[in-house]
C-alpha positions as CSV (number, residue, x, y, z in Angstrom):
1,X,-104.6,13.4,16.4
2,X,-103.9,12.4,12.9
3,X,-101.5,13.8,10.9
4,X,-102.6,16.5,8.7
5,X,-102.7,14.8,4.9
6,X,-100.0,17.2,2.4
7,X,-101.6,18.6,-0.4
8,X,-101.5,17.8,-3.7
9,X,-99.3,19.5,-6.8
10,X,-102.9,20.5,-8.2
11,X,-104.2,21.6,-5.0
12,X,-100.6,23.6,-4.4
13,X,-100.8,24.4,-8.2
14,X,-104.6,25.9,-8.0
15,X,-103.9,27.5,-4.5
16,X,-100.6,29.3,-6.1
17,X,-102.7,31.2,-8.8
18,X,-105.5,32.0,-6.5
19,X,-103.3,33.7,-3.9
20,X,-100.0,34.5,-6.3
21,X,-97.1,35.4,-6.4
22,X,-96.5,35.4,-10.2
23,X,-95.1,31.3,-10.9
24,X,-92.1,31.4,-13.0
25,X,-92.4,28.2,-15.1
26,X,-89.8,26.6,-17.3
27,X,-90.8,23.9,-19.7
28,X,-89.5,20.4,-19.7
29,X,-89.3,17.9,-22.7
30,X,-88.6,14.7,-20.5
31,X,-87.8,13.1,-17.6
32,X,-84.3,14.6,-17.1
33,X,-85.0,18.4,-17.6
34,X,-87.5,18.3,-15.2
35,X,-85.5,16.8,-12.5
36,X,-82.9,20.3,-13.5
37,X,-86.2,22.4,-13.0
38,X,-86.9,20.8,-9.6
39,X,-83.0,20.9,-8.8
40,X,-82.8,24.5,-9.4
41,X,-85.7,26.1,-7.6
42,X,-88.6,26.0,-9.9
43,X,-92.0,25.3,-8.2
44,X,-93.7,24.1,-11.3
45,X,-93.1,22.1,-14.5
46,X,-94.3,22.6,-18.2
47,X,-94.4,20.0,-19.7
48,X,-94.1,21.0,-23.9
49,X,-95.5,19.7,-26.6
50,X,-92.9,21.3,-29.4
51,X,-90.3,20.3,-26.8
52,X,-91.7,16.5,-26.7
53,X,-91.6,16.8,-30.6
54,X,-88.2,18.2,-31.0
55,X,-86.3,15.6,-28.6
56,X,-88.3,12.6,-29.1
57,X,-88.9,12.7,-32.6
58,X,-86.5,15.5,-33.8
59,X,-89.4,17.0,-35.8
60,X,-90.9,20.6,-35.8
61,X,-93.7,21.7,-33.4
62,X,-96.3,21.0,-35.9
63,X,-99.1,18.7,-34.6
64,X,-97.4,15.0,-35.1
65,X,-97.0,14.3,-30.9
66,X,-100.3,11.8,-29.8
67,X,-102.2,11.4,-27.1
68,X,-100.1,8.3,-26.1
69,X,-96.8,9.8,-26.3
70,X,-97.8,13.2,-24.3
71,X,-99.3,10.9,-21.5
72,X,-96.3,8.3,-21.6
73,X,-93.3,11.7,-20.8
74,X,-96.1,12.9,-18.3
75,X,-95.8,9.3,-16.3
76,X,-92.2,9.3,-16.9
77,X,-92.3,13.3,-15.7
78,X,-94.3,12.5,-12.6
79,X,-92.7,9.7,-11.2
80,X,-89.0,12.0,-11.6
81,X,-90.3,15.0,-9.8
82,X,-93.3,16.0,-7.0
83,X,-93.4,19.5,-8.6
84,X,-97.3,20.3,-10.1
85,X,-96.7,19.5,-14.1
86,X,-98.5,21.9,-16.8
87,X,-99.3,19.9,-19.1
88,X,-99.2,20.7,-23.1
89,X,-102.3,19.0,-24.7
90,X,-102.6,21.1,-27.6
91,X,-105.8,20.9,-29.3
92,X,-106.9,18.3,-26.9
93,X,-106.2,15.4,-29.4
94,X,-109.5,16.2,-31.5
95,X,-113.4,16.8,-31.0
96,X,-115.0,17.5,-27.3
97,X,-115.0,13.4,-26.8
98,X,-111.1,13.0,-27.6
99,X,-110.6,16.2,-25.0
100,X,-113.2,13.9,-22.2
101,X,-110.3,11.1,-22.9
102,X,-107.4,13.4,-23.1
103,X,-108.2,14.9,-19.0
104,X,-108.7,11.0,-18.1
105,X,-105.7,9.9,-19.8
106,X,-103.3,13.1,-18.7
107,X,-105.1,12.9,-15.1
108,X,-104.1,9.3,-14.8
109,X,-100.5,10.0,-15.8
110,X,-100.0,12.6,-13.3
111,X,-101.0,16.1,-14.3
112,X,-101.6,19.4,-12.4
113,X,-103.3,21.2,-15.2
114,X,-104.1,21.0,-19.3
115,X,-103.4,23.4,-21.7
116,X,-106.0,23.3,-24.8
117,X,-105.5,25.7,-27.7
118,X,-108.1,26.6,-30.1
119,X,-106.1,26.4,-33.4
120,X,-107.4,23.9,-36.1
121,X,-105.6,20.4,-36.3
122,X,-103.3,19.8,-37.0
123,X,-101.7,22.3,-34.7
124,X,-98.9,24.6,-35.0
125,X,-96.5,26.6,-32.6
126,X,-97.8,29.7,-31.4
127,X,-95.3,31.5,-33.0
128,X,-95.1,30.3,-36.4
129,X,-97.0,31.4,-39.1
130,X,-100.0,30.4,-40.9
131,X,-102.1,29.3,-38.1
132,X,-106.0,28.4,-38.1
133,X,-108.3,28.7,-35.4
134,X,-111.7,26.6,-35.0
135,X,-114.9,28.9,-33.7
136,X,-115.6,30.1,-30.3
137,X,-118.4,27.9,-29.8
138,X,-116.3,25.0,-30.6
139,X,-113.7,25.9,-28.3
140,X,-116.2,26.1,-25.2
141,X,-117.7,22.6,-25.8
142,X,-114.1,21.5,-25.6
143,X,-113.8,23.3,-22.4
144,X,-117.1,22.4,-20.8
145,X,-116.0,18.5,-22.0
146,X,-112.5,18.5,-20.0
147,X,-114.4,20.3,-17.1
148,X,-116.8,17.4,-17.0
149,X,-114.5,14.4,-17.7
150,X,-112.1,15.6,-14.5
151,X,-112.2,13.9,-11.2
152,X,-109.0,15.4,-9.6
153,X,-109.5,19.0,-9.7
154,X,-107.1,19.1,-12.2
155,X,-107.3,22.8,-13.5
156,X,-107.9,23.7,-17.7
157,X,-105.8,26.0,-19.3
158,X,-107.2,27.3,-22.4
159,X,-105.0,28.9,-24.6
160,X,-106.5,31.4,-27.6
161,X,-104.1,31.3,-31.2
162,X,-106.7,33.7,-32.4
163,X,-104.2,37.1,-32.6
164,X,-103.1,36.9,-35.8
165,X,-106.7,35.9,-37.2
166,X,-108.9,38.1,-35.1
167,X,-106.3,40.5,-33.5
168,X,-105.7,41.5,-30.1
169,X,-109.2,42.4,-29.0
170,X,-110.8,39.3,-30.7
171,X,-108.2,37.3,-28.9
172,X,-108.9,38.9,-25.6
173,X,-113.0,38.0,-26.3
174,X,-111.8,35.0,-26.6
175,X,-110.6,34.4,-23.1
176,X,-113.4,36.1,-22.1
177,X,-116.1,33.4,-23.3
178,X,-113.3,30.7,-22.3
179,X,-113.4,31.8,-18.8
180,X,-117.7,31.9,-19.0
181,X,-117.3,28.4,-20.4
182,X,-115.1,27.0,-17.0
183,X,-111.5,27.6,-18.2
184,X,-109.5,28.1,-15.1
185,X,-106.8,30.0,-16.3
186,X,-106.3,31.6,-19.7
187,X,-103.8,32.1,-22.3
188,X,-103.5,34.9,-25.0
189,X,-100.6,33.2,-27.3
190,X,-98.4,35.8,-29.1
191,X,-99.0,39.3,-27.9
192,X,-96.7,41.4,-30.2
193,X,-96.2,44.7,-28.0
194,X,-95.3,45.1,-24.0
195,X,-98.8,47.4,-24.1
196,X,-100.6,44.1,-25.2
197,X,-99.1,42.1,-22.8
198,X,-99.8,44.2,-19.6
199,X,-103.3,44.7,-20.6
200,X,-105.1,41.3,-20.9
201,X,-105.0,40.7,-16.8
202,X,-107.7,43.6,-16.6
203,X,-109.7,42.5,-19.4
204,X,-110.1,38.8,-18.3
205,X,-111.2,37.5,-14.5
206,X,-109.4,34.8,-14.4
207,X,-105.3,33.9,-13.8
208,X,-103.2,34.4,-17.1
209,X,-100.3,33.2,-18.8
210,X,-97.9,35.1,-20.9
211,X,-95.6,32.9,-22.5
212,X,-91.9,34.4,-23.2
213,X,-89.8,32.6,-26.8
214,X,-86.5,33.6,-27.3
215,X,-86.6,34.4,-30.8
216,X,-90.7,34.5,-30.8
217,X,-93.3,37.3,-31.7
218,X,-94.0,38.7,-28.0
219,X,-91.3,41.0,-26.3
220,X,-89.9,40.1,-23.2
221,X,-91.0,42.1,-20.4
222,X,-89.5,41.8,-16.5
223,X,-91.0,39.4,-14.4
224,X,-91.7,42.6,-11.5
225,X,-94.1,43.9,-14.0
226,X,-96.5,40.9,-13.9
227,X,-97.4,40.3,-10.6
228,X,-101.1,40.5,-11.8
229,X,-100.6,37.3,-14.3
230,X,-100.5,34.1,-12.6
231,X,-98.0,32.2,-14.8
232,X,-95.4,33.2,-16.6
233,X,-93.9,30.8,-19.0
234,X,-90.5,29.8,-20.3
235,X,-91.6,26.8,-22.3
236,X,-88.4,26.6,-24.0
237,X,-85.1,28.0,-22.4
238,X,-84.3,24.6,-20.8
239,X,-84.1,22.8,-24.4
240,X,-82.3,25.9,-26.1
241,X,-79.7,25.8,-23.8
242,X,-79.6,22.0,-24.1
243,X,-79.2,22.1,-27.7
244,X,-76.6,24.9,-27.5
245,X,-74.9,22.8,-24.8
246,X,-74.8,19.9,-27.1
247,X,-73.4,21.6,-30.0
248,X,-70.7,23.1,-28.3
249,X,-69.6,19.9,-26.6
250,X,-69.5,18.2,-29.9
251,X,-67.6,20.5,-31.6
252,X,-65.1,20.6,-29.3
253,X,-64.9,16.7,-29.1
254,X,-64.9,16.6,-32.9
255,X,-61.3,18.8,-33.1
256,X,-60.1,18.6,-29.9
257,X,-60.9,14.8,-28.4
258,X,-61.8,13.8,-24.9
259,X,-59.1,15.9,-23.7
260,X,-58.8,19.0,-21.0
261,X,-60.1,21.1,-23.9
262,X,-64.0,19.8,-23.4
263,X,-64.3,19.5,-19.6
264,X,-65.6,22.9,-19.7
265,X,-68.2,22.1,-21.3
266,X,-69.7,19.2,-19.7
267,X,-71.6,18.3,-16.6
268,X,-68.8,16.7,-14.3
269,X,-69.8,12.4,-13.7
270,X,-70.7,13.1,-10.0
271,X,-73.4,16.1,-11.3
272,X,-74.8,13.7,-13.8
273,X,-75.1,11.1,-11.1
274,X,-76.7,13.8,-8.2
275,X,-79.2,14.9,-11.1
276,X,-80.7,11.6,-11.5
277,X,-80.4,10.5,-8.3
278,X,-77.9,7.9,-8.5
279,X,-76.7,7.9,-4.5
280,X,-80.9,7.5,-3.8
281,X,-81.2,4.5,-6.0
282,X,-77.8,3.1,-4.1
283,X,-79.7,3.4,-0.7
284,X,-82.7,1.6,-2.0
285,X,-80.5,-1.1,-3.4
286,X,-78.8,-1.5,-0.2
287,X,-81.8,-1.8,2.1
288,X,-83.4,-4.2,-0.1
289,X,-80.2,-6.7,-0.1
């Protein structure tokens, strides 16, 4: 008989939030945190936008990332881990026919699912201020255009910015019409109470996401009471630690040298080399010579 085929990250991805558990999902801003993510447990990757725009151009979250550059860590992403990647696409790069070439382009380059938000471009991060949101109507051609442009199941995420504008129960209506217009999974962005949070499952008939921000606008709220979302997010614990890391190291280099002082705080040489899969490469280079 032959052998049965393995599924696909998509197909693992779609069949995760149709059946749950809750997927814990921490975001990665390149190649190398993913391969962390995948090292430590994770079932899932996010790839972020405002995490692609803080490490590779050291700039705010603020709409400046393309097309070309999302798609280009998303190939580096996929070919560094097997895990489904959730892929940031913020306002889907423009009109309906830039989202049709955003799901060909982000397919192509390896993604599980896209995130589209509804804010005005250019874009800002969910939880800063002064955000703009285009009209419903808008939003579901967007949707309905990434629905129709896919060819690998790959499932639409569409996030609502709308709280602050139209409050919680405009943002919730939101969802609503995003799930009539095809979105797979939805996204209320910035819930400001634990009582907000907990109630847009109930409200919507499709899989959520509540996204957690150390330092954001939504309260944290333990992951054994939201079994009935289907993701929850972590979009940026992996770079705040990275940063943190990084600063500490270099302080202590800075005063104290290369010395027994800063081997606390650094990855020993063999770690480094296991994370990126040094001792693989050194098989690969051996069976080919």
């Amino acid at each position: 008989m032959p052998e049965t085929e393995a599924p696909t990250p998509t197909r693992l991805l779609r069949e995760r939030l149709e059946h749950g558990p809750l997927l814990v999902v921490p975001g990665a801003a390149n190649a190398l945190a993913a391969r962390v993510i995948q090292d430590t447990g994770f079932e899932a990757v996010y790839v972020t936008g405002a995490g692609v725009a803080n490490t590779f151009l050291g700039a705010p979250d603020v709409g400046l990332v393309t097309l070309t550059e999302v798609a280009m860590h998303v190939e580096a992403i996929r070919d560094a881990v097997d895990l489904p990647l959730i892929v940031d696409a913020d306002t889907g790069f423009g009109n309906p026919l830039n989202v049709r070439r955003t799901m060909r382009v982000l397919e192509r380059a390896g993604a599980s699912a896209i995130q589209l938000e509804d804010q005005t471009s250019p874009k800002r991060c969910g939880h800063f201020e002064g955000k703009e949101v285009i009209s419903v109507a808008e939003m579901e051609h967007k949707i309905t255009a990434a629905a129709e442009a896919r060819d690998r199941g790959t499932l639409i995420i569409a996030r609502t910015d709308a709280y602050p504008i139209e409050g919680f129960d405009g943002a919730v209506e939101r969802c609503q019409r995003y799930a009539g217009a095809g979105a797979d999974v939805t996204f209320l962005e910035a819930p400001r109470t634990k009582e907000e949070v907990l109630a847009v499952p109930a409200r919507v008939n499709v899989p959520q996401v509540v996204n957690f921000v150390e330092g954001g606008k939504t309260p944290y709220v333990p992951l054994e009471e939201l079994e009935s979302f289907g993701i929850a997010l972590f979009a940026n614990v992996a770079l705040q630690g990275a940063i943190l890391g990084m600063q500490n190291a270099l302080s202590t280099l800075r005063t104290a040298g290369l010395g027994e002082e800063i081997r606390p705080t650094l990855a020993p040489w063999t770690e480094r080399q296991r994370i990126v899969a040094k001792p693989e490469f050194d098989a690969l280079e051996r069976r080919y010579s």
